[in-house]
PDB file of N, CA, C and O in Angstrom:
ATOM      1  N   UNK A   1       0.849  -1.160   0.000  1.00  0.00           N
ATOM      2  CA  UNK A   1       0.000   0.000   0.000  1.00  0.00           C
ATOM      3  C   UNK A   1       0.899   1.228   0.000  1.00  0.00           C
ATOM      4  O   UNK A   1       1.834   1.520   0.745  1.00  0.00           O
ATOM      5  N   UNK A   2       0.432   1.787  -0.905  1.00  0.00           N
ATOM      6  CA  UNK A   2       0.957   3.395  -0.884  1.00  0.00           C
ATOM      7  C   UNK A   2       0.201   4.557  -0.704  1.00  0.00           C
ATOM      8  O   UNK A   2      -0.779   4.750  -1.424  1.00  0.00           O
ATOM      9  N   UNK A   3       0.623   5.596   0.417  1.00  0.00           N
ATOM     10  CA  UNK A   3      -0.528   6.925  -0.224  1.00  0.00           C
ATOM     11  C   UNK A   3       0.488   7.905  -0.110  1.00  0.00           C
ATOM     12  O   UNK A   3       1.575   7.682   0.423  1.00  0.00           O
ATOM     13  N   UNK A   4       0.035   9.349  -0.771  1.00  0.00           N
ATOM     14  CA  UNK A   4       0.621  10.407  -0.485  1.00  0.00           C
ATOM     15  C   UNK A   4       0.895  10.862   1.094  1.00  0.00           C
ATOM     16  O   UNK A   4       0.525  10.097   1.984  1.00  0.00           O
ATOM     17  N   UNK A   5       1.453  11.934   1.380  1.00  0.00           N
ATOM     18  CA  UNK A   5       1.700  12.798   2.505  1.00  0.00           C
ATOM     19  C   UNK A   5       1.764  13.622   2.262  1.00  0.00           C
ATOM     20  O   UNK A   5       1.424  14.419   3.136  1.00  0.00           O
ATOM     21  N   UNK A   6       2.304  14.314   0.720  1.00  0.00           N
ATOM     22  CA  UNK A   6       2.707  15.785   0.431  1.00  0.00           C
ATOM     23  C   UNK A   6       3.035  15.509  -1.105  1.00  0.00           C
ATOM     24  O   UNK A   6       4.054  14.902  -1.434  1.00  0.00           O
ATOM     25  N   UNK A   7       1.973  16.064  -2.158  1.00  0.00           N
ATOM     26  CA  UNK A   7       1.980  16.167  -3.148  1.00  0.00           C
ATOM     27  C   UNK A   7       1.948  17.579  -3.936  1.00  0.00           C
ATOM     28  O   UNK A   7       0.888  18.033  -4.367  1.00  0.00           O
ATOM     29  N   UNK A   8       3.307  18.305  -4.109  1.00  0.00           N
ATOM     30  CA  UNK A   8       3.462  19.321  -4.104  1.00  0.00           C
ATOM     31  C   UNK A   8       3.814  19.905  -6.007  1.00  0.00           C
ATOM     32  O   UNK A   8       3.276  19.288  -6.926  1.00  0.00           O
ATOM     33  N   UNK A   9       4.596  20.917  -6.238  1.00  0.00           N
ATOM     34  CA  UNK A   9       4.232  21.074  -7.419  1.00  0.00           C
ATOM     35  C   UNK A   9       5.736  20.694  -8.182  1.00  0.00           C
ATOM     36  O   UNK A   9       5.982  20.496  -9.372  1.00  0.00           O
ATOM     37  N   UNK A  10       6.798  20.679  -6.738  1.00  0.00           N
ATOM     38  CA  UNK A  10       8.004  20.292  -7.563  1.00  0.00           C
ATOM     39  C   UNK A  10       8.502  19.206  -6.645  1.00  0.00           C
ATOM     40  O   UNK A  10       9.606  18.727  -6.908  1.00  0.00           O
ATOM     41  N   UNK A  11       7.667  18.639  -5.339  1.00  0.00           N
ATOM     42  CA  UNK A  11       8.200  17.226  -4.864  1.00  0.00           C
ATOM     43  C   UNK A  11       6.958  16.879  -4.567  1.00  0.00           C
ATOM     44  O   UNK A  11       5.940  17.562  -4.458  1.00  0.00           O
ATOM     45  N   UNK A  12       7.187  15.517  -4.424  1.00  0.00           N
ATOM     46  CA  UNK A  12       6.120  14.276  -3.613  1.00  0.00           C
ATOM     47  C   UNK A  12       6.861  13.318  -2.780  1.00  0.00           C
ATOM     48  O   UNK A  12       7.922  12.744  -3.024  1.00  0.00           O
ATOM     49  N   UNK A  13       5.807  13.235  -1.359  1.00  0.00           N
ATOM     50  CA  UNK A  13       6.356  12.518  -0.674  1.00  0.00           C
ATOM     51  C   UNK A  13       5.339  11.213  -0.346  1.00  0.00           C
ATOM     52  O   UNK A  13       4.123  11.362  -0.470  1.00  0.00           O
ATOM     53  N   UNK A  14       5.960   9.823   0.115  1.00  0.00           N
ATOM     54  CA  UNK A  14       5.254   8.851  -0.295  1.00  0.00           C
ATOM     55  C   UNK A  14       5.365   7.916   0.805  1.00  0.00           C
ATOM     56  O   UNK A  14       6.493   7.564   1.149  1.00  0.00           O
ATOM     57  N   UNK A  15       3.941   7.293   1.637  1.00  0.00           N
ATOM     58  CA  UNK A  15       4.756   5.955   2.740  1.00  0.00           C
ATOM     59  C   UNK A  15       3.777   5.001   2.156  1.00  0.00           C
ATOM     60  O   UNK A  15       2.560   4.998   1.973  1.00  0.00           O
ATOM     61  N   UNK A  16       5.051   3.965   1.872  1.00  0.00           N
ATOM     62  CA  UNK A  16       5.099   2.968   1.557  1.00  0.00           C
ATOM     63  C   UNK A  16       5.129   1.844   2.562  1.00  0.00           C
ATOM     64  O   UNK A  16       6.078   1.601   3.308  1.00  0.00           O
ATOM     65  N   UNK A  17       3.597   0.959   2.480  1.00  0.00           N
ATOM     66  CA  UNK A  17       4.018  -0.209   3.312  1.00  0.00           C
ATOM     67  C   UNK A  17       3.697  -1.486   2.595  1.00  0.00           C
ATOM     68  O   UNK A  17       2.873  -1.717   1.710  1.00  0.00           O
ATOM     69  N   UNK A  18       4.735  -2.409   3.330  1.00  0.00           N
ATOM     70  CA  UNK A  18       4.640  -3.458   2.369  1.00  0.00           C
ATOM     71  C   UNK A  18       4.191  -4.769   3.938  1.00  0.00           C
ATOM     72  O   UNK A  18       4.515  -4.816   5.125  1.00  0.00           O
ATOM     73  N   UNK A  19       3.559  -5.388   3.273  1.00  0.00           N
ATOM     74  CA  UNK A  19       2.545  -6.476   4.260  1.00  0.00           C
ATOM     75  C   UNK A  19       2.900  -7.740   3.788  1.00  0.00           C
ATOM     76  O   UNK A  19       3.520  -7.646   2.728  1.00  0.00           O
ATOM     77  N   UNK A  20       2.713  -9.110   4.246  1.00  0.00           N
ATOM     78  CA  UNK A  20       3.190 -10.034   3.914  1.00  0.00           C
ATOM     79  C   UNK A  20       1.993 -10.888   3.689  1.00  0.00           C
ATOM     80  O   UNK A  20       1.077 -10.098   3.913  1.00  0.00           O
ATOM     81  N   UNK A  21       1.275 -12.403   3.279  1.00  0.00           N
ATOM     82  CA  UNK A  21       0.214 -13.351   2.542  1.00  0.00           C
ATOM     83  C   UNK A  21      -0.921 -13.102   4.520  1.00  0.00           C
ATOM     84  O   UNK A  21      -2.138 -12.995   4.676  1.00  0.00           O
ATOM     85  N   UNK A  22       0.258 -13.105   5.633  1.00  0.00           N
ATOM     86  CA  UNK A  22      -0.140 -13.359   6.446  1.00  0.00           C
ATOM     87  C   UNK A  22      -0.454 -11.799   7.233  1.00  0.00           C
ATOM     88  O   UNK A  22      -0.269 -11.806   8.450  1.00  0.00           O
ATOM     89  N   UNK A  23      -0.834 -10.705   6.714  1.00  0.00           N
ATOM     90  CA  UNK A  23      -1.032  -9.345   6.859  1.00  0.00           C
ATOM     91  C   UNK A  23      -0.244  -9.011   7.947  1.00  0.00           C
ATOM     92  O   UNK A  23      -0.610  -8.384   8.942  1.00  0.00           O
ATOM     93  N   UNK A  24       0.639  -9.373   7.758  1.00  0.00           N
ATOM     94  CA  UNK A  24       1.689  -8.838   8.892  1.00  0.00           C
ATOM     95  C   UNK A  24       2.888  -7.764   7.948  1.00  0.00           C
ATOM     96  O   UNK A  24       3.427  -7.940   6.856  1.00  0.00           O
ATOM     97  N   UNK A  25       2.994  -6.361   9.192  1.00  0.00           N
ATOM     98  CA  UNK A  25       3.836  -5.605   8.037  1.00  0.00           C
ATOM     99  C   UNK A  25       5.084  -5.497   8.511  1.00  0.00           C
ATOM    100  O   UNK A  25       5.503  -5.107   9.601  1.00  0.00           O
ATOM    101  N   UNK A  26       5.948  -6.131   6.973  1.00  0.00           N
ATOM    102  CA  UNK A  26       7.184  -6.631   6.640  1.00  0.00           C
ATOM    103  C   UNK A  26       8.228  -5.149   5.959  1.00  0.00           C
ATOM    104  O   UNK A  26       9.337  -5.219   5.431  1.00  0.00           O
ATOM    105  N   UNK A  27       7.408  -3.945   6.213  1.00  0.00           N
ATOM    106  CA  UNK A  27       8.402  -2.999   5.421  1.00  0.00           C
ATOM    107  C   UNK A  27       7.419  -1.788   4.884  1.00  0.00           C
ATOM    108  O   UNK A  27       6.343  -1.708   4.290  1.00  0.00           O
ATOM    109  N   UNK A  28       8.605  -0.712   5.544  1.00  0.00           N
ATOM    110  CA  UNK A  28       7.886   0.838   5.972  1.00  0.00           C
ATOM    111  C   UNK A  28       8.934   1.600   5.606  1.00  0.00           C
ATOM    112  O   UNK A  28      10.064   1.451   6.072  1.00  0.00           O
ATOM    113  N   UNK A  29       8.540   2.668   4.543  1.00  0.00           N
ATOM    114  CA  UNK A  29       9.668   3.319   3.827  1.00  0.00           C
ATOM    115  C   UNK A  29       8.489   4.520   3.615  1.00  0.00           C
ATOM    116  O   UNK A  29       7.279   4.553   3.840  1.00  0.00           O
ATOM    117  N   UNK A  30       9.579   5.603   3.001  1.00  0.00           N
ATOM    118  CA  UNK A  30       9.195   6.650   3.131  1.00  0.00           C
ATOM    119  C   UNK A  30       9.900   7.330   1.641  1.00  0.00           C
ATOM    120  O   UNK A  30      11.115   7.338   1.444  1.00  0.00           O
ATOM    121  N   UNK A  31       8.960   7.840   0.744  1.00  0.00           N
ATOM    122  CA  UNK A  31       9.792   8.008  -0.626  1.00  0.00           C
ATOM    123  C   UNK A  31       9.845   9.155  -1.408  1.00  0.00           C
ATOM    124  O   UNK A  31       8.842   9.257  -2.114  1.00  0.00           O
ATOM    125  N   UNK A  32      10.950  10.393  -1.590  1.00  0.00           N
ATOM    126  CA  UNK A  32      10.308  11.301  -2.159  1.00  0.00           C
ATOM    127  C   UNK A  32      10.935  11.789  -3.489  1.00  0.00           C
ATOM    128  O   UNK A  32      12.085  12.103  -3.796  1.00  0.00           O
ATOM    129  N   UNK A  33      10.010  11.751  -4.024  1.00  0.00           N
ATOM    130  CA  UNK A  33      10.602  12.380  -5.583  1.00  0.00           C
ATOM    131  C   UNK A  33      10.578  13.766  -5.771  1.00  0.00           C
ATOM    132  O   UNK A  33      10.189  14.690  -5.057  1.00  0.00           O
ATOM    133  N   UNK A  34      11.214  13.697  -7.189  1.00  0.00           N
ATOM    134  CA  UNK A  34      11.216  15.235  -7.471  1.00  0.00           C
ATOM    135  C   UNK A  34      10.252  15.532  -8.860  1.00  0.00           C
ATOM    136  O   UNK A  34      10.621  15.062  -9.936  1.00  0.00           O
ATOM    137  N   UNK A  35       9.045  16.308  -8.773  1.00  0.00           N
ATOM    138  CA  UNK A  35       8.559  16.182  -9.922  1.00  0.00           C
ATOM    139  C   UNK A  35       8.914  17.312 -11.079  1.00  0.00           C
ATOM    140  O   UNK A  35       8.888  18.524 -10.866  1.00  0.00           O
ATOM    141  N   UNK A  36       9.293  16.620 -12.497  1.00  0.00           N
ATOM    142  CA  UNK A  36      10.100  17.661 -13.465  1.00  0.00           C
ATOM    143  C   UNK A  36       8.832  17.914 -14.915  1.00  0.00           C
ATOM    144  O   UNK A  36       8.062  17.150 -15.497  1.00  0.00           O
ATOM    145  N   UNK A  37       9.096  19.098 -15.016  1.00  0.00           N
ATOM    146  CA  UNK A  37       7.850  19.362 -16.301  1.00  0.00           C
ATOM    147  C   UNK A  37       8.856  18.721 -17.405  1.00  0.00           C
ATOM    148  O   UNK A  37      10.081  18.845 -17.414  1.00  0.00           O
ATOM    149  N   UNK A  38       7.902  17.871 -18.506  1.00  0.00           N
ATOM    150  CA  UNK A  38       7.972  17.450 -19.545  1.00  0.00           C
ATOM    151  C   UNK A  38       8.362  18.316 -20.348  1.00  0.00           C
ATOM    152  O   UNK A  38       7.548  19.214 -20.563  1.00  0.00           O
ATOM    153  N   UNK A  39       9.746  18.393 -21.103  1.00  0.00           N
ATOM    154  CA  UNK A  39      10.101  19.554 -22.075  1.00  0.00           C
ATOM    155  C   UNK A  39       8.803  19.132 -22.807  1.00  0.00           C
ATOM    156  O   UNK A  39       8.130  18.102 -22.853  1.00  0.00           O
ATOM    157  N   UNK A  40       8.706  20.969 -23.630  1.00  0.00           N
ATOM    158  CA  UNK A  40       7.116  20.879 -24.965  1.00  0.00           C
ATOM    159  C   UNK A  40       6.169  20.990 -24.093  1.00  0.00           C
ATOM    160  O   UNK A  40       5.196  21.479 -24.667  1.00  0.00           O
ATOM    161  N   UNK A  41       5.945  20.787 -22.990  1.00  0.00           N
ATOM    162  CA  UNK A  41       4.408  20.611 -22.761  1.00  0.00           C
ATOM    163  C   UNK A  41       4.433  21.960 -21.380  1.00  0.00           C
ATOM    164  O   UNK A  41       5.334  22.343 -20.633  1.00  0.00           O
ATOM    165  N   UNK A  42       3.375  22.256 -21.498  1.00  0.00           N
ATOM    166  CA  UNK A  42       2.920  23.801 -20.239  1.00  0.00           C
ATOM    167  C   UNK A  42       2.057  23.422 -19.340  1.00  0.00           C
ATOM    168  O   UNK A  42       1.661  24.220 -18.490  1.00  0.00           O
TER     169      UNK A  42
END
């Protein structure tokens, strides 16, 4: 499962959890990108 935290206009930030067959959670990260405009496009 992923959701936002902060979806901004030049970063995003992201928590990431990962669960296992037996819903137990196996992994908790935290992810942030950088978002870049598409040369050509406005």
């Amino acid at each position: 499962m992923a959701r936002p935290l902060h979806l901004g206009r030049s970063s995003h930030v992201w928590d990431v959890r990962i669960i296992d067959e037996a819903d137990r959670l196996v992994c908790v990260s935290r992810v942030t990108m950088a978002v870049l405009k598409t040369p050509g496009r406005y």
